[in-house]
N, C-alpha and C positions, 0 to 999 in steps of 0.2 A: 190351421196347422199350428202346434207347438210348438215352439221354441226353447230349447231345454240348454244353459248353459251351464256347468259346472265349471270351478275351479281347481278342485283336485281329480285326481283317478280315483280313490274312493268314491267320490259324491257322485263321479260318471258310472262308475259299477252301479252303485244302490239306483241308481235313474234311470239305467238299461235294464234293471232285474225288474223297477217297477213298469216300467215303457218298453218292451220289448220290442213292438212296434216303432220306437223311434230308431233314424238312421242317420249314424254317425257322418259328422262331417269336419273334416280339417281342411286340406286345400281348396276343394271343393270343385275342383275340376272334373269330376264324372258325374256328381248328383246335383250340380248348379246346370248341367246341360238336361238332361235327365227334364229338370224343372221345368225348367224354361222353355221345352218344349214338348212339355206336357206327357211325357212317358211314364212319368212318377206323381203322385201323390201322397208323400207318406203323411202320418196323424201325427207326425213328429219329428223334427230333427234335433238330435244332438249333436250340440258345437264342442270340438273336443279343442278349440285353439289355444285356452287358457292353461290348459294342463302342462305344469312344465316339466311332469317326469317323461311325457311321451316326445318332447322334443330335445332328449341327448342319447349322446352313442359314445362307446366304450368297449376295450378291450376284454373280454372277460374269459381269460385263460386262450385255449387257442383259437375261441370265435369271435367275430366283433356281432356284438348286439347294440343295434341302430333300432332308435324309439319309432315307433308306426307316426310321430306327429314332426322325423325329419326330414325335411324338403331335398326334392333332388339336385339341387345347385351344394347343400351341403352336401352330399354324396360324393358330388365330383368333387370339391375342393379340398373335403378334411379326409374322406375313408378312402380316396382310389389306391393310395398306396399300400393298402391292406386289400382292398377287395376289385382288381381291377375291370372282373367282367361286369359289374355292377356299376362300377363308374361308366363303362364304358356304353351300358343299355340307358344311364341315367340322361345322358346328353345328347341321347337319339326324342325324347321327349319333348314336347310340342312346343312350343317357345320360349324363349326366357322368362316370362310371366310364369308361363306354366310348372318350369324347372322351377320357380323360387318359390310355388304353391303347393303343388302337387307332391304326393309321397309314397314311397314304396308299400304305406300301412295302408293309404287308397286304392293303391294299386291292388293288392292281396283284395280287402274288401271288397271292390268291384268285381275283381276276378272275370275280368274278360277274356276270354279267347286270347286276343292279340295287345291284352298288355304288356308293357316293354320289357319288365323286369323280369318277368315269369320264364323265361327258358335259363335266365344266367342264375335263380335262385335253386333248381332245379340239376342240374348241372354241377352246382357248386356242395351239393346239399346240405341245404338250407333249413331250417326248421320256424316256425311262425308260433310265435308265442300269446296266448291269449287268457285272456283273463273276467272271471265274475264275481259275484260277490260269495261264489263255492270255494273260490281259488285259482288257482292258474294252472294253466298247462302247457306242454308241447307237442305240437302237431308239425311232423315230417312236410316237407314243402310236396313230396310224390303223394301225399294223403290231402292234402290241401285243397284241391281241384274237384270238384265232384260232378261237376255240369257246364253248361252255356251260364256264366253268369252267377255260379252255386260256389258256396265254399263250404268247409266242415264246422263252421261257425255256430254254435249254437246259440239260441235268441236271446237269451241276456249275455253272450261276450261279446268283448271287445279287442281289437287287435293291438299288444300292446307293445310289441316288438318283432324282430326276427334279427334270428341268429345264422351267422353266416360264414363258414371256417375262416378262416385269415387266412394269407398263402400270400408267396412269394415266385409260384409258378403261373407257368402263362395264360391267361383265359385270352375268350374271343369273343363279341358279339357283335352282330350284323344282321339287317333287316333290311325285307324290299319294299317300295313306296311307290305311290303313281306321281310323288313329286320327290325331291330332295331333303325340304324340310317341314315340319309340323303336319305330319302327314299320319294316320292308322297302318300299320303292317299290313302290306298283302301278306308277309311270312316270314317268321325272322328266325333265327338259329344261335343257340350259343355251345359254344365248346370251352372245358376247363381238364386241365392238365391235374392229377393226382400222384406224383414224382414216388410220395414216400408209400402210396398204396400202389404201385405200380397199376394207375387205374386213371380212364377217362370219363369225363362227363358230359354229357351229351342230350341237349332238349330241345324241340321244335316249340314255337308259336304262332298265333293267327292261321293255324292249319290243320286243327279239328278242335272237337267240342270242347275242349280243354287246354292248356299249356301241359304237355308231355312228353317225358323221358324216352331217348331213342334209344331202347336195351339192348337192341340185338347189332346196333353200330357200336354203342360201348363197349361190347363184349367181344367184338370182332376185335376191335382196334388195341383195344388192353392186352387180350393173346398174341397180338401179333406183335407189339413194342416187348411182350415181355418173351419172347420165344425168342423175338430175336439181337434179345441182349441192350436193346436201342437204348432203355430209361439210361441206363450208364455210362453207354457207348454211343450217341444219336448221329443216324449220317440220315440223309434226306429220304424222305420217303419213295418209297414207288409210286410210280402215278396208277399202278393196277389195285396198289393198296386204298391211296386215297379216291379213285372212280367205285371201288366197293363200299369205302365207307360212304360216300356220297348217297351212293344206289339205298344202303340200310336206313341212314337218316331218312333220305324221301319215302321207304315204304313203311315208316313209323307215323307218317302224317294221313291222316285220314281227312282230304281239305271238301269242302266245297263250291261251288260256282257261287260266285257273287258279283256285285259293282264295282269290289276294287280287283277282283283277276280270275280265272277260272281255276277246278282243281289240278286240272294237267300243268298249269302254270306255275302252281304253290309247287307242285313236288318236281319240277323240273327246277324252279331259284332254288328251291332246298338243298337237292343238290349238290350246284353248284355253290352256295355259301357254306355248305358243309368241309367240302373241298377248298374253300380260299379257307377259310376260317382256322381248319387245321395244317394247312400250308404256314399260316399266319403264327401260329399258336409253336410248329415246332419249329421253326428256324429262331425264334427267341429262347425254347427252353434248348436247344443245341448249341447257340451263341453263351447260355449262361454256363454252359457245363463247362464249356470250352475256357468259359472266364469267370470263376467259382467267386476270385475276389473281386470282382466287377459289380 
């Protein structure tokens, strides 16, 4: 196996265009397990930790773009106050090691089912920015997903950002565990508030082949805040409202039986996190409306 370290993103581009074969690695938290127990053998890795344009983040009009080589312990400490469903998925993340290794631009990468960030980028929508030695581009975070495991990556790119609105309304995420902590989702849920689009966001994970958008809960939920005047005027939900959106989310997940819960159990937490979540989510943007200079 090769060893491919670069110092810049350029030198990484031209080294992925001639190695396509090789597989990126920064924290290294999925492809150092991956290794070490023998699920992988790639003819190459590249070390992308010396790159120091992939590890900063920055305001850039009204989205923050966070570099694919920032760890999620920065997530929570410098961006929560811009992106807080994202801080909030960051530190459901497997131990402190792993928070201060691990990165949202691995996460994307891996593209697992049940990575953590993948319903609150989705939700929030997000876009994934990627780059080769053709140029760069942006790929939608609902385009992003294409399988168990698959991303819309093509073999010589590399993940070199992801852009993510800014906002000051309320997100929410939450996931279920067969322990409390450093644990893989049985199924996790996030919900984000879109105040000035009169619009919600709304994604399941760990509860089918993909991380995906619950459309026909969003669509419900959006008609009904804006029918009924609520984005301006918010008084607390009906519980007939929030047991329907619940019911949407769960029949957007398509889970299956496994070793960490069955599929009757994914879409029964679903749910139910669906409904705390947005319990959660509106009694903060009701308290800020109520308290505009707060």
């Amino acid at each position: 196996m090769d060893f491919l370290r670069p110092d810049t993103l350029a030198e990484a581009l031209a080294l992925k265009a001639q190695r396509p074969d090789a597989v990126p690695i920064a924290g290294g938290t999925d492809v150092m397990v991956e290794l070490n127990f023998d699920h992988r053998r790639p003819p190459a890795l590249l070390d992308l930790t010396r790159i120091a344009e992939l590890g900063s983040w920055d305001v850039d009009g009204d989205a923050v773009r966070i570099g694919s080589g920032v760890p999620y312990t920065r997530i929570i400490d410098e961006v929560g106050e811009h992106l807080p469903g994202l801080a909030m998925a960051s530190r459901t993340v497997g131990s402190p090691q792993i928070r201060n290794r691990g990165t949202v631009g691995g996460n994307l990468g891996a593209a697992s089912p049940a990575g953590d960030t993948h319903p609150v980028l989705l939700a929030a929508d997000a876009t994934v920015e990627v780059a080769s030695t053709r140029g760069s581009r942006l790929i939608p975070a609902t385009g992003f997903y294409l399988g168990v495991k698959r991303n819309a990556l093509e073999p010589d790119e590399l993940i070199t950002a992801v852009h993510v609105p800014a906002t000051r309304a309320p997100q929410q995420f939450a996931k279920v565990g067969t322990r409390n902590a450093m644990v893989i989702a049985v199924c996790s849920f996030a919900v984000a508030l879109h105040p000035e689009q009169k619009r919600v966001g709304a994604a399941v994970g760990s509860a089918a082949p993909t991380p995906r958008r619950a459309t026909a809960a969003e669509e419900f939920l959006s008609a009904e805040l804006t029918s009924t005047d609520q984005w301006e005027s918010p008084k607390p939900l009906l519980d007939s409202v929030k047991r329907r959106f619940g019911d949407l989310v769960a029949q957007a997940a398509s889970p299956i039986d496994d070793v960490r819960g069955s599929a009757a159990y994914r879409k029964h937490a679903l749910s139910v996190l669906a409904r705390r979540t947005l319990d959660w989510a509106w009694r903060d943007y009701s308290e800020k409306v109520a308290r505009p200079c707060a």
